[in-house]
Structure formats: structure tokens, C-alpha cells
N, C-alpha and C positions, 0 to 999 in steps of 0.2 A: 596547334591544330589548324590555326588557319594557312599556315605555310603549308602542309601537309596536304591540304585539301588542293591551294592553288597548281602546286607541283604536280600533284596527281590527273589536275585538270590537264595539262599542259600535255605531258606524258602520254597520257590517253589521247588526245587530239595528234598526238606526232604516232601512236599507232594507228588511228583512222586514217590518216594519210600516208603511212605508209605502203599500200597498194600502187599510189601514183608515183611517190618517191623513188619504190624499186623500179617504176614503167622510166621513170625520167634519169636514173642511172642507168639502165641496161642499154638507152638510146644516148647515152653519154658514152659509157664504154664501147658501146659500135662505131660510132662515127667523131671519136676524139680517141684513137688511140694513144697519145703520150699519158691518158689517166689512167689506164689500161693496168701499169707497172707500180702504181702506187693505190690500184683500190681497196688494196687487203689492210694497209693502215686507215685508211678512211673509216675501215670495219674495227678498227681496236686488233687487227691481227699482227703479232711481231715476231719475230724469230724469240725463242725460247732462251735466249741469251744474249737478247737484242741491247737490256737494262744492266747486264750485270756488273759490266767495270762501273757503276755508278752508285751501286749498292755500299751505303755507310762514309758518302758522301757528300759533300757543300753541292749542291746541284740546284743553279739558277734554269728555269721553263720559262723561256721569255716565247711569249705568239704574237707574230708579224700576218698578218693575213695575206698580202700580196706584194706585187714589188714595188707598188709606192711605200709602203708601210717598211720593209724591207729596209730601202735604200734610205730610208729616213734614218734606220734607227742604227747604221752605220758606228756613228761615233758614239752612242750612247753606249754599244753594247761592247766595243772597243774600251771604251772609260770602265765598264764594268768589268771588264777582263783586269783590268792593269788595278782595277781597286781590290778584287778577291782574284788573285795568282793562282790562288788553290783551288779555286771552286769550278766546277765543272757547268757547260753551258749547254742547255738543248736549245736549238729553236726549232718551230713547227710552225709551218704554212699550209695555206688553206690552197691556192692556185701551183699549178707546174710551175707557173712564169715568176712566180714568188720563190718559188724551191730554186729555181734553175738561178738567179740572181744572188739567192743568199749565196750558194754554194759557188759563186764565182765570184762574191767580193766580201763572204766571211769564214772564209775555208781554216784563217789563223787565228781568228779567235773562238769559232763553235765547235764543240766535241761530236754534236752529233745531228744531224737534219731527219727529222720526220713530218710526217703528214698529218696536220689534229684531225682528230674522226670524228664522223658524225655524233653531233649532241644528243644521242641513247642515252637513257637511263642505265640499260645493260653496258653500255661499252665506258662511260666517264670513269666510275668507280674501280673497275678492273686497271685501265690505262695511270689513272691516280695512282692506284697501291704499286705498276710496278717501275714507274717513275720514282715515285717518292720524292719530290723535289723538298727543297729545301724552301724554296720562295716561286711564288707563281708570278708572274708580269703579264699584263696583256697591254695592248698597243691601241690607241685610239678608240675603235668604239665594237670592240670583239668581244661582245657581252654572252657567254654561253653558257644557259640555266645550269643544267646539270655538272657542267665541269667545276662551275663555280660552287657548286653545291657540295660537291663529292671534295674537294678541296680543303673546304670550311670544315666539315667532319672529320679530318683526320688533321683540323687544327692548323694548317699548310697556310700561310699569309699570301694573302694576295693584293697586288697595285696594279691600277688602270692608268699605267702612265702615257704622257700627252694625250691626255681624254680630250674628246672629243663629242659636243652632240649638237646635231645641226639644228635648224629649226623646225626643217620636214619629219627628221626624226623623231624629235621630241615628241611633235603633233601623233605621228602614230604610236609611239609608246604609251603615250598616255592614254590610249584606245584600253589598255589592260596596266592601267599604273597600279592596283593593289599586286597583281604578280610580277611584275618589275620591284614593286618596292619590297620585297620577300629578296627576288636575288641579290638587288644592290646589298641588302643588309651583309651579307656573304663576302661582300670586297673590304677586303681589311683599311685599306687607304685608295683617295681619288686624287692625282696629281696632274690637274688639270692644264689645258691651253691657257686658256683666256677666263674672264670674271663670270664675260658669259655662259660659256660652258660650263662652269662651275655652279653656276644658277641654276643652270638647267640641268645638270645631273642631281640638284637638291629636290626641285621641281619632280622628278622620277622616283625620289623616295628616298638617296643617299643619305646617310647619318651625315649631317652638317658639320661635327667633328671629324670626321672623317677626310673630309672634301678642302683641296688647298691648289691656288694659283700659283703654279711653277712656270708658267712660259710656255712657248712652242719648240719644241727640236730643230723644226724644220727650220729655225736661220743658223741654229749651232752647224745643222749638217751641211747647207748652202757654204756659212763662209769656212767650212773645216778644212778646206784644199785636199782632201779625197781624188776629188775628178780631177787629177793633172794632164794636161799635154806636153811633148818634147820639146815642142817651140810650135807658135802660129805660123812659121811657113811650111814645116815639118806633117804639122797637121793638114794643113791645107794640099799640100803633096797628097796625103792618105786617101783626100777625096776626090785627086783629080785636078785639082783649082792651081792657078797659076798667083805669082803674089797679089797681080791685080784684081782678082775676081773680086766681088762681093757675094756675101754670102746671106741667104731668107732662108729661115728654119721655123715649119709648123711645126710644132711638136706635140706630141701625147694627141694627135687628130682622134676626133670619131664620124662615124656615117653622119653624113652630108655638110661636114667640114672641108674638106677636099675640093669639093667645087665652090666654095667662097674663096678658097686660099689658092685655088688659080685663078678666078675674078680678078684678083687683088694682083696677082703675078702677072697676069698678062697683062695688065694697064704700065706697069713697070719695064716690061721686055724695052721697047722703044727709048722712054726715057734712062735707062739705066741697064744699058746692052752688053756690063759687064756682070749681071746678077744670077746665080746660081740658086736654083730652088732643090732644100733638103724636105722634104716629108716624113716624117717619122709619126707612123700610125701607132694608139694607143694598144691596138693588138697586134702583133705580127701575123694572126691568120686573116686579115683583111688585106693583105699585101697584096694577093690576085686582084680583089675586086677595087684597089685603086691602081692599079697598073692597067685594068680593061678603062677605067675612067680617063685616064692619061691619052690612054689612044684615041679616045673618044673623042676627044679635045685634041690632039693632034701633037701631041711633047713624048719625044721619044723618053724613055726610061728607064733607070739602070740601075740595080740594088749595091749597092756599099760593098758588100762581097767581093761584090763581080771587077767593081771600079780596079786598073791592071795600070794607067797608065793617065793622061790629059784625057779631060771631059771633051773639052774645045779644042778640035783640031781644024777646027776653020773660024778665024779670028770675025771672021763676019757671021759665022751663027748661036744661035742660043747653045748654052749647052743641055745635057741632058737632063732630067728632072732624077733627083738622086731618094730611092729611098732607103731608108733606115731599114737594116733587118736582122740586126742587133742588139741584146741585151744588155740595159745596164749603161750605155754610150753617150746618149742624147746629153747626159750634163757635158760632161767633156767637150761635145761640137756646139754647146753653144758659145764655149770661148772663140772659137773661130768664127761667129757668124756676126754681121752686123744688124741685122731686121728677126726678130724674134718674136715670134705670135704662139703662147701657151692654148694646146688644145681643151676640148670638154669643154667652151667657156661659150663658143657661138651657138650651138644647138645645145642643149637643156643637161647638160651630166654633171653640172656641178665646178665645174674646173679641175685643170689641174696645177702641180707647185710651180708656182710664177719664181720663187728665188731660185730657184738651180738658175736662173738669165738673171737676175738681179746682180747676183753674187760675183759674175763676171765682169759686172758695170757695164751691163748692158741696159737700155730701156726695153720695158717689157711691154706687147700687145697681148691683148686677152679680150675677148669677150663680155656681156652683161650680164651670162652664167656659174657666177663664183661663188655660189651658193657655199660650195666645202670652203672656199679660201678667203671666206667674207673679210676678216680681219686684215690678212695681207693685203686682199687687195684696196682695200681702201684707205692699209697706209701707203703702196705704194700710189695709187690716183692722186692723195691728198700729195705726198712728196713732189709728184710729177715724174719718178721714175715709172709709171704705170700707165698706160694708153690704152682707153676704153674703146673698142672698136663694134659697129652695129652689125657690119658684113663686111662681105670682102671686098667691095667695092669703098667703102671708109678704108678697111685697112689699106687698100692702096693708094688712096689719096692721103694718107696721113705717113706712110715709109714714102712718100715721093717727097714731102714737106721737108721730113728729116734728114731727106737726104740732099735736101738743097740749103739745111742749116744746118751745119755743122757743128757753129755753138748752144744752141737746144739741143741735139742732138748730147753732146759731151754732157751740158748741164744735167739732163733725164737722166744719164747714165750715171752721174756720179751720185744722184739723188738715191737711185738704184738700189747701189752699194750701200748707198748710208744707210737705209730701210734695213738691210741684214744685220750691218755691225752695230746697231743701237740698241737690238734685241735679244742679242744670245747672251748665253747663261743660264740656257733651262736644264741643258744636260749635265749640269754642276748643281743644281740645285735638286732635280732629281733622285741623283745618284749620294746625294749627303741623304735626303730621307729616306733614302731604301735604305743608307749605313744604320739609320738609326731605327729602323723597324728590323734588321739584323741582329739591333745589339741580346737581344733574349736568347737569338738563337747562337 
């Protein structure tokens, strides 16, 4: 009864607000056309024989939300292909930028890509019955009531694997933990990151048997060698750069990152007149608005696309300011760069994955924002492959440091590496418990 009541509360408050919800999609579909082509799945609508080569088979529903989520789970869902040969694979993402990624580095191992749709009461149970999965997966912290409800009812196993919950999270879930603690009952097993995530998914209500410390993905997929390049001069050709250039790579930026991270570059021009600056913004639709910022600032700029031939064709000036406007890339070019600053870390988002640079053996800069990445980063701080930076005036004063000690500079890096390769084995441990919550089925 008491479940019954909570859900219904829920339910009912996603119809009170469903008035604004349509206001807030109809002005999404206007002025974000790439959602445009995928809104009928949002809604639970498929082609009428969209499911049926999968009817009366092994069919794994693994859900990646985005393209971090995505390119994590690379090697996991790789491992899972090569452990059930026969079993059939959906994935569904919540973003384009999520879709557009899977579908460009998991096209050999998924059957099929769709869009999960909105958490309706009406739409879960319909899209459940014509899935019919065999095992449901979801990825870090994609807890959604109704699917997970609709799932439990027709008996369908579910794992939250590389769980995840931050602390801000926790704080607001626990605003409504008696209805949290209704859905978690719903998740057959929790295969958590870390002790603490584990704690804190208990803390929301999780059946304590249920809940088990498997590691993080994210250093399985860092040191998997996925991201390869043809050679670092090869690469470096790709972007223009001659063998001598040196190479600064922001990555994953957000709004008002950019202008610390040319604070930081233009203290470096002078001292280090051989340094190429790569930007790679965490959205590709921000690409205008730091291209009008560039000019603002006075640094000509040129999108990766575009790059046809030498950035520097006058050995006495800077070269161009290169952005990224690319999916799926940014691992691969941080093998080529020497000075690496992870975005989301300086202004308040939490960070992003400091090992895709790690894993290179590279020292990594980041921010005091790593809110999402608490653990990594403060094994890589404690190792020394991690460099805590306030602005971008520190970050420049500490890549000038580095670049006049060559041996810190090696040490930080090899500390780096070490941080990745002393932790993986989560996606082997994983993938043995899902063999064995299989074995019934």
C-alpha cells in the first residue's frame, strides 16, 4: 500500500507538471532541431516492428545517458558481447550527443540504438512489454521510477552498474527517501564505484544485500587502448603542428572556462613561443560563442575540420587557437599534447574524467570542482600525477614550472599512469556478477 500511494504521488505531480513540460519540449523541438528526428521515441513511439527480430531472445538493455556515460562503458559492453555471443544488445540514450557517439564507436557490438522516453506511467510499461529484455543495466546514477517499476513486475532483473552518488545527490534525494526507498527496492543488484557510493546508495534505502563494491570503469576504459593514434607525428600532421610544437589541450571546457584558459595561454605565448592551444568545448553548440570570445581576445581560430595543411606558416607567430568540433576525439589528442587541463573543474559542474590524460602518462590539471570525480582526483593529487589549479593565471604559472623541469614533469606523468593501472578490474568483476544473476535465467 505504501508503495502504491508513494508512486501514485509521483505520477500525479509528473501530471501537474506536465503543462510546462509540453511548453518546455515544444521550445526544444523549435530551436534544437537534431531532437526533432528522435521525439516520437521519447514518447514510447516505435515502428510496429521496430522489437521484433528480438522477440524469444537473450536481449541485454544496457542505458548510457550521455556521451560521458557512453564512452565509459565502451569496454564493458565489448566484454559483454564476447561473454554472451548470442545474446542480443540494445542501448538507449537520453542526449543526440550520447546517441551520435554510441553509434560511432559501438556500431560492432549493439543490435540496436534507441532513445529511452520519458518516465510516464503510460509510456514505461508499453516500451517494457515490447522490449522484453532479458536483463536491464543502467549506468551510474539513471534511476527512473517507473521503468524500474514496470521492469520488477514482469520479474526482468535489473543492475545499476558503476553506481554512482555524489554527495549533492544524496542531499536531495533524501528530500523524498521514503519514495526513493520504494524504487531502489525495484533494482535487483547495486555494483557500485567506491565504499562510499555504496553507503550512500544504502543511506537512499538500497537492500544492503543487495549493494556490492566493484570499482570504477572509468580506469578499465582509460587504460583499454581504445583511443589509438597512427603515430605522434602523424597525429600531430592531423592538426597542423610540426614535430616541434608543443601541444595545451582544455578539454570537456564550460562557460567561463575559456577565458581562464587563455589567462593561462597567453602568460605562456612568450615564454614557450612553440605552444599550440587546442579547446575542446564540452558542448559543440558553444563553438560560436567561444570563437566570438577568441576574437575578443585577439587569437585567430580554426576548427579541426577545417585544419587543410601547417597551423604556423610564420615561424615567428603564434599559431592558430584550434577548436575541437568532434565527437568522440578528445581521448586520442591528449596523446599528443603535453599540458592537459580537464574541464567542468574551474567553474562549479563537477568535473570531468581526469584519466582519459592520465592514461597517456600525462600529468593532469583540473580545477577544485571535482565534485563527480572526488576519488580520482584525489588519488591522482595524493600520487602527484594531478595538479590542482585556482585559475588560470595558477594554471599558467604551474605548465611554465613544468615546462622548465622536465624531471617532475616525467615523475607526475608516470604517477599518472600508475593511478589508472592499479585500479582496473572493475569491468571483470562486474560482468562475473551479472554471469551469475544470469544463471536462473
Amino acid at each position: 500500500m505504501k508503495q502504491l500511494i508513494l508512486f501514485s504521488l509521483y505520477n500525479l505531480l509528473t501530471l501537474l507538471l506536465l503543462p510546462f513540460f509540453t511548453i518546455f519540449i515544444a521550445g526544444t523541438w523549435l530551436s534544437k532541431p537534431v531532437y526533432r528526428n528522435n521525439m516520437a521515441q521519447r514518447f514510447g513511439r516505435y515502428p510496429s516492428d521496430f522489437f521484433r527480430s528480438f522477440q524469444n531472445k537473450t536481449v541485454f538493455w544496457v542505458h548510457a545517458a550521455s556521451v560521458g556515460e557512453v564512452m565509459m562503458s565502451r569496454l564493458f559492453i565489448r566484454t559483454l558481447k564476447n561473454r554472451y555471443p548470442e545474446a542480443r544488445l540494445i542501448l538507449s540514450t537520453i542526449t543526440p550527443t550520447g546517441q551520435a557517439a554510441a553509434v560511432e564507436h559501438l556500431q560492432q557490438d549493439i543490435d540496436l540504438f534507441i532513445y529511452f522516453p520519458f518516465d510516464f506511467f503510460w509510456i514505461a510499461p508499453s516500451l517494457v512489454k515490447k522490449i522484453s529484455p532479458t536483463l536491464f543495466i543502467f549506468l551510474e546514477t539513471e534511476i527512473w521510477p517507473n521503468c524500474l517499476k514496470s521492469l520488477s513486475a514482469r520479474n526482468i532483473p535489473t543492475i545499476m552498474v558503476n553506481g554512482r552518488i555524489s554527495v549533492k545527490s544524496l542531499s536531495q534525494y533524501k528530500k523524498f527517501l521514503p519514495f526513493w526507498s520504494c524504487v531502489l527496492n525495484h533494482v535487483s543488484l547495486f555494483l557500485m564505484q567506491s565504499a562510499q557510493d555504496a553507503q550512500r546508495i544504502i543511506a537512499l534505502g538500497a537492500p544492503p544485500h543487495r549493494v556490492e563494491e566493484t570499482g570504477n570503469m572509468k580506469y578499465d576504459q582509460a587504460g583499454s587502448g581504445d583511443d589509438t593514434i597512427v603515430s605522434d607525428l602523424k597525429g600531430k600532421e592531423n592538426l597542423g603542428l610540426s614535430e616541434g610544437d608543443l601541444l595545451m589541450i582544455a578539454g570537456s571546457t564550460r562557460p567561463g572556462e575559456e577565458k581562464q584558459v587563455l589567462d593561462a595561454y597567453e602568460q605562456l605565448l612568450i615564454p614557450i613561443p612553440c605552444l599550440t592551444l587546442v579547446i575542446a568545448p564540452r558542448h559543440l553548440e558553444r563553438l560560436v560563442e567561444v570563437e566570438i570570445l577568441l576574437e575578443e581576445r585577439g587569437h585567430p581560430a580554426i576548427r579541426k575540420r577545417k585544419i587543410k595543411g601547417p597551423l604556423r606558416t610564420d615561424a615567428s607567430k603564434s599559431s592558430p587557437v584550434v577548436l575541437l568540433d568532434t565527437l568522440g576525439e578528445l581521448s586520442r589528442l591528449y596523446a599528443l599534447g603535453q599540458f592537459i587541463f580537464v574541464g567542468g573543474s574551474l567553474a562549479s559542474f563537477g568535473g570531468h574524467n581526469p584519466l582519459e590524460a592520465a592514461a597517456w602518462e600525462k600529468p593532469v590539471f583540473f580545477g577544485p570542482h571535482m565534485e563527480n570525480f572526488q576519488e580520482i582526483s584525489h588519488q591522482l593529487l595524493t600520487s602527484g600525477g594531478g595538479i590542482e589549479v585556482k585559475n588560470g593565471r595558477t594554471l599558467g604559472e604551474k605548465i611554465l614550472h613544468l615546462s622548465q623541469h622536465p624531471e617532475e614533469y616525467q615523475q607526475r606523468a608516470t604517477s599518472a599512469l600508475q593511478v589508472v593501472q592499479s585500479h582496473q578490474g572493475a569491468v571483470k568483476k562486474n560482468i562475473d556478477r551479472i554471469a551469475e544473476q544470469m544463471e536462473p535465467h
